[in-house]
C-alpha positions as a LaTeX table, in Angstrom:
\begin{tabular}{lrrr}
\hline
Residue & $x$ (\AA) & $y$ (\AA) & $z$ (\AA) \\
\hline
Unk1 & $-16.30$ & $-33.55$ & $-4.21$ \\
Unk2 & $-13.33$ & $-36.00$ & $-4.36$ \\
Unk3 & $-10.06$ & $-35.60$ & $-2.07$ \\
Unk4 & $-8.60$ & $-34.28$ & $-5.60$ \\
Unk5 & $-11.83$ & $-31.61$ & $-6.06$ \\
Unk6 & $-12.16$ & $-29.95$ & $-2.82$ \\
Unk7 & $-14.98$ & $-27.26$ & $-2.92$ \\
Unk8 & $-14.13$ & $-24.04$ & $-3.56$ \\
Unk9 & $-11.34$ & $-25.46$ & $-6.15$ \\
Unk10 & $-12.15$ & $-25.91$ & $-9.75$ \\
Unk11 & $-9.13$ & $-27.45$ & $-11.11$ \\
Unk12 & $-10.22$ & $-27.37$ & $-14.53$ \\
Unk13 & $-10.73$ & $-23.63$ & $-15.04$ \\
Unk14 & $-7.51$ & $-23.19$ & $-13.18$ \\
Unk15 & $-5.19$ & $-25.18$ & $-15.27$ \\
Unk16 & $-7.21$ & $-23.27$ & $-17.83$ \\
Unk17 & $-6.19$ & $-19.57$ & $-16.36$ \\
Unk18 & $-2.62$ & $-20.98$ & $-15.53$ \\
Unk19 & $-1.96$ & $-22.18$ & $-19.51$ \\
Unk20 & $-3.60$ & $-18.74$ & $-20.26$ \\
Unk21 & $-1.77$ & $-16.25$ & $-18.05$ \\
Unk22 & 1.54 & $-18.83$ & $-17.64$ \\
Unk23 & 1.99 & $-20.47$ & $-20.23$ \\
Unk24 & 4.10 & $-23.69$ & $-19.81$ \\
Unk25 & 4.15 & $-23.55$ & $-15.87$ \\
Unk26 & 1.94 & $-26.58$ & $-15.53$ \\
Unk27 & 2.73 & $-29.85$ & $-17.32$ \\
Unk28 & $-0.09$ & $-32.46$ & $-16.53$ \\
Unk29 & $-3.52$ & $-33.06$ & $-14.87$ \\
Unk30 & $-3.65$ & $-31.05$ & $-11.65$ \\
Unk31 & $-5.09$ & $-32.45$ & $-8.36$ \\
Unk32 & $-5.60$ & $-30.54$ & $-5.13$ \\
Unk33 & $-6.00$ & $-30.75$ & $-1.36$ \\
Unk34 & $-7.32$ & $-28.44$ & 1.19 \\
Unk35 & $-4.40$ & $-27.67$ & 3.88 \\
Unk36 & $-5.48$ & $-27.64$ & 7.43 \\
Unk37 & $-5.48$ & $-25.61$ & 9.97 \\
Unk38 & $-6.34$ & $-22.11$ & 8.13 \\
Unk39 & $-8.48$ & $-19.79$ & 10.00 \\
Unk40 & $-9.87$ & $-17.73$ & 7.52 \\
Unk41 & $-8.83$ & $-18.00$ & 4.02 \\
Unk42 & $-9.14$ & $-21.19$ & 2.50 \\
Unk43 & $-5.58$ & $-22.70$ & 1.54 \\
Unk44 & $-5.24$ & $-25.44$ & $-0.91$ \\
Unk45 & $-2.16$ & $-27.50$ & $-2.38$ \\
Unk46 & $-2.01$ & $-27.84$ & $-6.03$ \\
Unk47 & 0.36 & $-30.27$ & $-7.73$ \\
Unk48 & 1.29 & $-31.71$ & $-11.77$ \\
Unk49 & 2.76 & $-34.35$ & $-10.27$ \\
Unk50 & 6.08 & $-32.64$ & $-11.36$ \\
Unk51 & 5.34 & $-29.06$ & $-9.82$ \\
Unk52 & 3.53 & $-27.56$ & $-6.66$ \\
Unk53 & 1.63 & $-24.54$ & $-5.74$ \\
Unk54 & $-0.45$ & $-23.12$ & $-3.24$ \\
Unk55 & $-3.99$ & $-21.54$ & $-3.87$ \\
Unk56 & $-5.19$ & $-18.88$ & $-1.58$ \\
Unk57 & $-9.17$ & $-17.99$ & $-1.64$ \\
Unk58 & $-11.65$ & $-16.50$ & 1.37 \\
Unk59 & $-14.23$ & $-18.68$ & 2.58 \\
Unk60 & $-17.13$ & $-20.31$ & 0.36 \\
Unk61 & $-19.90$ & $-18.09$ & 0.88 \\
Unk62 & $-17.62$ & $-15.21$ & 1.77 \\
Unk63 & $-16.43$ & $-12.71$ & $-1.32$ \\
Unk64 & $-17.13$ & $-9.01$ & $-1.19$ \\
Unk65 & $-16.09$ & $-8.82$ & 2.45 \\
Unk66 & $-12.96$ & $-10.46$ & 2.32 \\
Unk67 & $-11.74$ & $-10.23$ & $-1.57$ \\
Unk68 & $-9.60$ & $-6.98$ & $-0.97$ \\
Unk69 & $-7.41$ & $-9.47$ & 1.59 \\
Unk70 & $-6.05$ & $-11.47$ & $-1.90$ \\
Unk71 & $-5.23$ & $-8.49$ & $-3.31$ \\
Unk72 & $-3.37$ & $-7.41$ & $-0.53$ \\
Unk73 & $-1.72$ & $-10.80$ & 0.62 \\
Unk74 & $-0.82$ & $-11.14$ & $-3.18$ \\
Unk75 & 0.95 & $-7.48$ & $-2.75$ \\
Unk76 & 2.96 & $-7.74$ & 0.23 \\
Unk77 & 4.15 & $-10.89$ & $-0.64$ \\
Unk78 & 5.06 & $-9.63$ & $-4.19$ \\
Unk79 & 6.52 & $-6.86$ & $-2.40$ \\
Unk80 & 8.95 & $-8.54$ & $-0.14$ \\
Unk81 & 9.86 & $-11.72$ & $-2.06$ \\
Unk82 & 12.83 & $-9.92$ & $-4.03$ \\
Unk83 & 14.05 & $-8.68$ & $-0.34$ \\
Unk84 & 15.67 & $-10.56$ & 2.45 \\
Unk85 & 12.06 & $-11.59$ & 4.09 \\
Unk86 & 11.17 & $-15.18$ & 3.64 \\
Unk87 & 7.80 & $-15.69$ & 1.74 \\
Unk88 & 7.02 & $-17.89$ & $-1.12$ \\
Unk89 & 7.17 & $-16.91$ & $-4.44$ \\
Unk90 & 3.94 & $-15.22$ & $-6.10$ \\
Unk91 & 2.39 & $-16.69$ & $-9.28$ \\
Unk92 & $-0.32$ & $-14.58$ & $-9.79$ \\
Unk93 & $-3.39$ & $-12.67$ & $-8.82$ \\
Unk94 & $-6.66$ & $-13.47$ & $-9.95$ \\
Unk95 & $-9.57$ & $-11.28$ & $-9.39$ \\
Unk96 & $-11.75$ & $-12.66$ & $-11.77$ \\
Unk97 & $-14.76$ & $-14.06$ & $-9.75$ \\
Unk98 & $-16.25$ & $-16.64$ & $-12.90$ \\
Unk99 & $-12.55$ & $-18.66$ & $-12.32$ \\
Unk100 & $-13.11$ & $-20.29$ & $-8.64$ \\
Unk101 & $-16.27$ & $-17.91$ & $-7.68$ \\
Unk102 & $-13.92$ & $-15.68$ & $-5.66$ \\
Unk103 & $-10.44$ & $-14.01$ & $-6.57$ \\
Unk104 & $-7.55$ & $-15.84$ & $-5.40$ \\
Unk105 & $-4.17$ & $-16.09$ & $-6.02$ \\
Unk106 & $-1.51$ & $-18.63$ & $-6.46$ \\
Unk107 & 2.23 & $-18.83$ & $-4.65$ \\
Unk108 & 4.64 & $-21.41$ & $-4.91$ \\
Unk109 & 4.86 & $-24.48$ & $-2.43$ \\
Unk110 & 6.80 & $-24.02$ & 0.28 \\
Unk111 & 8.41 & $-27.16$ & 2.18 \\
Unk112 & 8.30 & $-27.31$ & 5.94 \\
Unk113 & 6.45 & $-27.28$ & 9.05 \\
Unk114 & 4.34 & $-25.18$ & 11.08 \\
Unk115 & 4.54 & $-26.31$ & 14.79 \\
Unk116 & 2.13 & $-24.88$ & 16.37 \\
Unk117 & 2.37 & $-26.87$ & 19.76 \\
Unk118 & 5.23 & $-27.42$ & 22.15 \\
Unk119 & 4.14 & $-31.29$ & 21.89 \\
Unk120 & 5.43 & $-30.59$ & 17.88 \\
Unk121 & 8.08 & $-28.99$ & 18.74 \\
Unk122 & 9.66 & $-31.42$ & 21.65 \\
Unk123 & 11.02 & $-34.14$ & 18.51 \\
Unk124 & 13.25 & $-31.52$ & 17.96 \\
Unk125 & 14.87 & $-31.13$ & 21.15 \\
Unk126 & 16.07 & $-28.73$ & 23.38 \\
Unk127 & 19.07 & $-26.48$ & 21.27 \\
Unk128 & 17.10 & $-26.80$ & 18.19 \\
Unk129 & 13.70 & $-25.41$ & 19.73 \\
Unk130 & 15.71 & $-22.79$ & 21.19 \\
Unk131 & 17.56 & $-21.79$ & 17.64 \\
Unk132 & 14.03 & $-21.78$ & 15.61 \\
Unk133 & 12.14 & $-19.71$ & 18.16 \\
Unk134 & 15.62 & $-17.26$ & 18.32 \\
Unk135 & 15.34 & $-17.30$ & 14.86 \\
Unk136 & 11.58 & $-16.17$ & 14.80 \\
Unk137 & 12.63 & $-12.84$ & 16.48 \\
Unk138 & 15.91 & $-12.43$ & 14.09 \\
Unk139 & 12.94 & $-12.87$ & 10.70 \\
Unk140 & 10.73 & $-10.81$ & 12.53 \\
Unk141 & 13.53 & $-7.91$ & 12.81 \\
Unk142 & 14.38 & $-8.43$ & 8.95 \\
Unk143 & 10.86 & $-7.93$ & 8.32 \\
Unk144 & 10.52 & $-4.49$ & 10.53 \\
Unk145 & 13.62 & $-3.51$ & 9.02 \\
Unk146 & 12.66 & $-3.54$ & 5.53 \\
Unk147 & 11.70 & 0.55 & 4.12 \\
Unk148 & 8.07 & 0.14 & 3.42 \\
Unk149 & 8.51 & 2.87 & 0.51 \\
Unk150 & 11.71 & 1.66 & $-1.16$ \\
Unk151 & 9.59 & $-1.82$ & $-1.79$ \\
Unk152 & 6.54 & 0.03 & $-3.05$ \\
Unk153 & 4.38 & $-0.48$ & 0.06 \\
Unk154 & 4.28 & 3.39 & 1.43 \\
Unk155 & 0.67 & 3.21 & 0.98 \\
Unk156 & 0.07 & 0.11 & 2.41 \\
Unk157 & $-1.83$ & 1.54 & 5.70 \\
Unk158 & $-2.63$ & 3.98 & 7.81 \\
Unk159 & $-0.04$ & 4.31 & 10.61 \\
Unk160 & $-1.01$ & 7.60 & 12.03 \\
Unk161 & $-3.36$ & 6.83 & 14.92 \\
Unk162 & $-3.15$ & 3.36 & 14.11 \\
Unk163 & $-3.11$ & 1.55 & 17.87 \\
Unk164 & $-6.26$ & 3.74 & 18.76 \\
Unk165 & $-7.59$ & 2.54 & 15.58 \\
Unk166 & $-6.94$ & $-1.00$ & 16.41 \\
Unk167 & $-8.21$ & $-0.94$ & 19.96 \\
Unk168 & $-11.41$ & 0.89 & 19.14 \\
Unk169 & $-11.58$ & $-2.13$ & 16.13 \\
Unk170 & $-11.16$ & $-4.84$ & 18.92 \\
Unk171 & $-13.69$ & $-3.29$ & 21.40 \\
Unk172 & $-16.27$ & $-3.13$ & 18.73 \\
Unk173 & $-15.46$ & $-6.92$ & 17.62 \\
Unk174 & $-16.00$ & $-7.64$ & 21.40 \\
Unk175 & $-19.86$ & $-5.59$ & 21.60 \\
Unk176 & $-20.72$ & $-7.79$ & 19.04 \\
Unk177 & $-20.43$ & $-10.90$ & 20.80 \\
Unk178 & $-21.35$ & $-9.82$ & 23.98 \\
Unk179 & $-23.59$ & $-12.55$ & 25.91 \\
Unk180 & $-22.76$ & $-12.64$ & 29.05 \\
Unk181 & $-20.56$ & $-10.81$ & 31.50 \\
Unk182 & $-16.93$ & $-11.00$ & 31.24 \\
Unk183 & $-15.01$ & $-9.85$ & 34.49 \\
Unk184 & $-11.81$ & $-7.63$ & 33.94 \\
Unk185 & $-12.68$ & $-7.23$ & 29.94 \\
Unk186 & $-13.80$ & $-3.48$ & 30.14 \\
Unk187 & $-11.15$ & $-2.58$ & 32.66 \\
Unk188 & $-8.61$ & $-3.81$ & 30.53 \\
Unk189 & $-9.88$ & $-1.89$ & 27.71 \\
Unk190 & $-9.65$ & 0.85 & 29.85 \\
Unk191 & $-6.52$ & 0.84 & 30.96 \\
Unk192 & $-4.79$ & $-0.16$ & 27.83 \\
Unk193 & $-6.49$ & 2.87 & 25.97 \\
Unk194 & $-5.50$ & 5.25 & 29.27 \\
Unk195 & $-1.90$ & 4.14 & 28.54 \\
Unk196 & $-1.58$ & 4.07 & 24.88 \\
Unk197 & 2.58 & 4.35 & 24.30 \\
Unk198 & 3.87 & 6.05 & 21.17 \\
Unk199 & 4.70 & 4.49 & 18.27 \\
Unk200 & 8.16 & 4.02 & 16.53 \\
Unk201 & 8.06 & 4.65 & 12.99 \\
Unk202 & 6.11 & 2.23 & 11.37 \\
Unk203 & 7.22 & $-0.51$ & 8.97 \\
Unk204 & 5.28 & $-3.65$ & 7.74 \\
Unk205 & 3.60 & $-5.23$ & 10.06 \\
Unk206 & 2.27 & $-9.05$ & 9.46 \\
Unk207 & $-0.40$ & $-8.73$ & 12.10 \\
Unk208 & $-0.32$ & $-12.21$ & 13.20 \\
Unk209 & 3.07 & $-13.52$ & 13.54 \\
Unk210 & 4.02 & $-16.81$ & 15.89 \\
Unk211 & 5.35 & $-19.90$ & 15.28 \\
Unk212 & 2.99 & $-22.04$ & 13.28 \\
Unk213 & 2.57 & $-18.83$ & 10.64 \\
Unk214 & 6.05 & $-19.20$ & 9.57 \\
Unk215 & 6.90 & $-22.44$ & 7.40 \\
Unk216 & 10.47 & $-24.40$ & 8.97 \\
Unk217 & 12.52 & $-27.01$ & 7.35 \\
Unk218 & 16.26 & $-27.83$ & 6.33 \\
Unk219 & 18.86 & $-29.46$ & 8.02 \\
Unk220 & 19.25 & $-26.17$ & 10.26 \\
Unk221 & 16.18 & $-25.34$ & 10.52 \\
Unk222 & 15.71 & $-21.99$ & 9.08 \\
Unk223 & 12.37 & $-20.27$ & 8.39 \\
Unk224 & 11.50 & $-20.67$ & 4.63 \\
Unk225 & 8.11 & $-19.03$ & 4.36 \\
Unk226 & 6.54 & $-16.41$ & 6.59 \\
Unk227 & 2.52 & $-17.18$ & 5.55 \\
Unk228 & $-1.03$ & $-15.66$ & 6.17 \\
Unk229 & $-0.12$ & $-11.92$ & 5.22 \\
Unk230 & $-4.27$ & $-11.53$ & 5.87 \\
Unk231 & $-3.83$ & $-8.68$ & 8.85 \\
Unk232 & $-1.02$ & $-7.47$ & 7.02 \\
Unk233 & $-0.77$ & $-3.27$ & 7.22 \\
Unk234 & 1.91 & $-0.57$ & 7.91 \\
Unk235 & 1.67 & 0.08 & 11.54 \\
Unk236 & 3.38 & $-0.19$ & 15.06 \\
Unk237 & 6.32 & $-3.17$ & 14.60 \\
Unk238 & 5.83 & $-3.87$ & 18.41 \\
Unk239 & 2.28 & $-5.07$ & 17.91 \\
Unk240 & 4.02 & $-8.30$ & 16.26 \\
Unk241 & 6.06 & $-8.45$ & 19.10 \\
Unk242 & 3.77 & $-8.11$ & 21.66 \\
Unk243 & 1.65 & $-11.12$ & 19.74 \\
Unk244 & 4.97 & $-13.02$ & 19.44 \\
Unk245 & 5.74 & $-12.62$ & 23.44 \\
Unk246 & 1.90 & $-13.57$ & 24.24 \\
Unk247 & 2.52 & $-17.01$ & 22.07 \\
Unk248 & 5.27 & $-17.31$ & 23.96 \\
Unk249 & 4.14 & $-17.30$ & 27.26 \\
Unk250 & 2.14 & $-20.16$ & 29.59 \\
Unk251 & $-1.22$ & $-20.51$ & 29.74 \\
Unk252 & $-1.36$ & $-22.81$ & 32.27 \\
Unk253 & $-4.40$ & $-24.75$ & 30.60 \\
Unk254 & $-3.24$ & $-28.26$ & 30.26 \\
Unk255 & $-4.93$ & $-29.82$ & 26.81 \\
Unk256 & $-6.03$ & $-25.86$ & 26.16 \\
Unk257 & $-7.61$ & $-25.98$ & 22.27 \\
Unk258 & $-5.38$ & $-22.99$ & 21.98 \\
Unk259 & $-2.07$ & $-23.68$ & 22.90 \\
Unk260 & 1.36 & $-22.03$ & 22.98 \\
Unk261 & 4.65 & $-23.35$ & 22.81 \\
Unk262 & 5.86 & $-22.00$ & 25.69 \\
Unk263 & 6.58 & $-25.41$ & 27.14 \\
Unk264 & 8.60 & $-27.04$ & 24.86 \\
Unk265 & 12.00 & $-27.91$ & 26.28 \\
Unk266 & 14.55 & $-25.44$ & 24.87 \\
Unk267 & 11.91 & $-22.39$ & 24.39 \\
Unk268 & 13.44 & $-19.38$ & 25.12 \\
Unk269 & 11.50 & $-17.20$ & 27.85 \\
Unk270 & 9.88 & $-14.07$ & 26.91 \\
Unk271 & 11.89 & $-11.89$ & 28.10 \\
Unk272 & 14.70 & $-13.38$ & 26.44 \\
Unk273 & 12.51 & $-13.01$ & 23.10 \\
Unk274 & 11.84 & $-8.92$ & 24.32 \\
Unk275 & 16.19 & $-8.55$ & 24.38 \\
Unk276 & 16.85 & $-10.21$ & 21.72 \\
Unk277 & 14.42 & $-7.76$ & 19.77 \\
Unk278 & 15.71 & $-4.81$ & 21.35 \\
Unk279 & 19.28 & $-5.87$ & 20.93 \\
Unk280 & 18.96 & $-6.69$ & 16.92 \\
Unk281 & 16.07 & $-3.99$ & 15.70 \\
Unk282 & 17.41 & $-0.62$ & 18.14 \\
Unk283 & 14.11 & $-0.09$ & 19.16 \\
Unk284 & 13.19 & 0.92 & 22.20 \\
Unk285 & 10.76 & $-2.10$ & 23.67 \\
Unk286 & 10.12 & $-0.54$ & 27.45 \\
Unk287 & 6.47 & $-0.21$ & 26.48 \\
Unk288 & 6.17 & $-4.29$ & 25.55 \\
Unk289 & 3.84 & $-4.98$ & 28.59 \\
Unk290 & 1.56 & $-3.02$ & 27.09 \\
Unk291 & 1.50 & $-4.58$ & 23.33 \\
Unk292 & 1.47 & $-8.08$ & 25.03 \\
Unk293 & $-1.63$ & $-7.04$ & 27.18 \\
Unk294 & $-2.87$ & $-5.76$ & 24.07 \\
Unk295 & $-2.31$ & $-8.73$ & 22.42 \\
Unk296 & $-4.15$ & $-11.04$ & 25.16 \\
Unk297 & $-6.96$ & $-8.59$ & 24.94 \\
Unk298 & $-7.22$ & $-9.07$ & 21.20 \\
Unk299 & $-7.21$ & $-13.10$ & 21.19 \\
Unk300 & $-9.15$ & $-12.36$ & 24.15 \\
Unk301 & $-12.04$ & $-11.16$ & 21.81 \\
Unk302 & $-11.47$ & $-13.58$ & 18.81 \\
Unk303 & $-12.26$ & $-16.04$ & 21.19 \\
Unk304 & $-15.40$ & $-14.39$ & 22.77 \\
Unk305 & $-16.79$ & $-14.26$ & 19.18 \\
Unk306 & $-16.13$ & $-18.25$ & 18.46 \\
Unk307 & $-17.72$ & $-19.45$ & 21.61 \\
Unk308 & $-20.35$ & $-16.67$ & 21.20 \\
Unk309 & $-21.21$ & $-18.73$ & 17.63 \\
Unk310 & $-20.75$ & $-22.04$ & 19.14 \\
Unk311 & $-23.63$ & $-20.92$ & 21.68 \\
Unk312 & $-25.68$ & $-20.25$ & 18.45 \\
Unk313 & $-24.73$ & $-23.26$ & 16.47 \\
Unk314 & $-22.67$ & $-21.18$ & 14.11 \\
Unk315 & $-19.59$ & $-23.00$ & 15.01 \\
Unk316 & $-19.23$ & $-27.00$ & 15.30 \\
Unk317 & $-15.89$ & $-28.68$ & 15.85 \\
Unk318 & $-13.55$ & $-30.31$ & 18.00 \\
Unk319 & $-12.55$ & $-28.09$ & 21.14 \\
Unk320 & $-15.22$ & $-25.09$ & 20.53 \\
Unk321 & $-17.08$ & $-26.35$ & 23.23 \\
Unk322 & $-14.13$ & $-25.48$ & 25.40 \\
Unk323 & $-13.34$ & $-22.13$ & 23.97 \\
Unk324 & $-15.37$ & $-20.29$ & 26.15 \\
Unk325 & $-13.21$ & $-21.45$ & 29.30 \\
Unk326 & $-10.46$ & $-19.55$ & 27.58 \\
Unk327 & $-11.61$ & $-16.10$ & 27.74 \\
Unk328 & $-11.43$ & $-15.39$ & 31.53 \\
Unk329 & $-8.23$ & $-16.57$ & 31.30 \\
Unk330 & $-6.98$ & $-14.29$ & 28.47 \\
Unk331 & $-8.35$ & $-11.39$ & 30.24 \\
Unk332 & $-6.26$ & $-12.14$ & 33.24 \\
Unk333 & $-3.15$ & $-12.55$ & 32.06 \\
Unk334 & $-3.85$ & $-9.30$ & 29.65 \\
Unk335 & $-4.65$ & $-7.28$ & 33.78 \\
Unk336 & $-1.67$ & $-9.43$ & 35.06 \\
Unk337 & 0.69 & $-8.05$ & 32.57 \\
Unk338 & $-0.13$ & $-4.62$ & 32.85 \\
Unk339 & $-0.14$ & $-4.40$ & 36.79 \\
Unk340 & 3.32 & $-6.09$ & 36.45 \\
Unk341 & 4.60 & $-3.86$ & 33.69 \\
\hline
\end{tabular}
């Protein structure tokens, strides 16, 4: 495949579907290029040369398992656009496999940046690090605030029961990659299902939200696009926070593969992130030590199952030998959080 054919991207029979189902949208020969830095879904930009979109498709090789999570990014985007939420505009939905050998759907190009590292974030400086991450918490309170029903996503999960859902989901993610012994891992499985809080009322919940998920541009730096709505469900609101504060916070793994801007000069602290919540949603946020252990539990396990297919030869790439390293250090700061409260 060229740079302009990337696999998984048949440009042809989508120009063909996009003069079909929008007629007039495109004006010219499209090319494409497969964005970086996706996890899961495969994320491609798509441009005329007048007009741009982005393409959103699982893995090659991957279809039945992950096609419902179009469908449902393609919803919840749909769903929020017309509100207050920052995500890019939907195109369409394609669940026709015979188009790109996968459903997909398309969303309009958003500019701006993902930083994902504080070394990314340091051009920027000190007062305007501070206002973007500040401004993370302020888009993450529009999103919780948004009526799930009144936006036609009241059946959009299952919120009853749904933190003993998701850590019976993350303990059975972890038995599958077990392979050696992990100190601390089952004792803080224990504890954090021994101390389960209650839940608010639920609301949208993105399910991965941090800094390089959300799309940041314009001369004051304001979030444009919130992006990869894959985890997306209605559930406990502090479970994003809780992810957001973990991001937040220091590894202390100089030239870790996975990183956090928690160093960048200017980056609020996490408790000033957990006030600022608290402060602008109402909520009540004394339980947060517990969704942040639960969240370093959680990458805790994501990471046991890359380095447990790196060990198999499942997984090739720069830093997945390292990966590994990370774990022990996940689950201590996941113990350390709860003994501290």
């Amino acid at each position: 495949m060229s740079p302009d054919h990337p696999p998984g991207l048949d440009l042809d029979r989508l120009r063909g579907l996009l003069d079909r189902e929008r007629p007039g949208l495109v004006a010219g020969p499209l090319s494409g290029r497969l964005i970086e830095g996706g996890r899961s879904n495969l994320t491609y930009a798509v441009s005329d040369g007048t007009g741009s979109w982005v393409v959103r498709r699982p893995p090659l090789g991957h279809v039945l398992a992950t096609a419902h999570d179009m469908k449902r990014e393609h919803r919840v985007i749909s769903a929020l656009h017309p509100t207050d939420v920052p995500v890019p505009r939907p195109v369409l939905l394609c669940e026709d496999e015979e188009v790109l050998g996968a459903p997909f759907y398309v969303m309009e190009f958003v500019e701006g940046t993902p930083y994902r590292t504080a070394e990314q974030l340091a051009p920027l400086g000190p007062e305007r690090t501070r206002a973007a991450v500040l401004n993370l918490v302020d888009t993450l309170v529009g999103l919780h605030a948004v009526d799930p029903a009144e936006v036609g996503l009241g059946d959009f999960g299952r919120p009853e029961g749904f933190l003993d859902r998701q850590l019976r989901r993350w303990a059975k993610q972890l038995d599958a990659s077990r392979n050696r012994d992990l100190a601390g891992i089952d004792e803080l499985h224990a504890t954090l299902g021994r101390e389960l809080p209650r839940s608010p009322s639920p609301t949208v919940v993105h399910g991965d939200y941090r800094l390089d998920n959300v799309l940041i541009g314009g001369e004051n730096d304001e979030i444009r696009a919130i992006l990869d709505w894959e985890m997306s469900t209605l559930g406990d609101p502090l479970t994003d926070l809780g992810l957001l504060v973990m991001y937040s916070s220091p590894l202390g793994m100089p030239g870790s593969p996975v990183s956090t801007t928690a160093q960048a000069p200017g980056h609020p602290a996490p408790a000033e992130l957990i006030e600022r919540y608290a402060a602008r949603s109402g909520r009540d946020v004394s339980a947060v030590a517990w969704y942040t252990a639960f969240a370093w539990f959680k990458l805790a396990v994501i990471l046991e199952g890359i380095h447990y297919r790196y060990t198999l030869g499942q997984t090739v790439g720069r830093g997945f030998d390292r990966i590994g390293d990370l774990v022990p250090v996940f689950i201590e700061h996941g113990l350390t959080t709860l003994q501290k409260g």
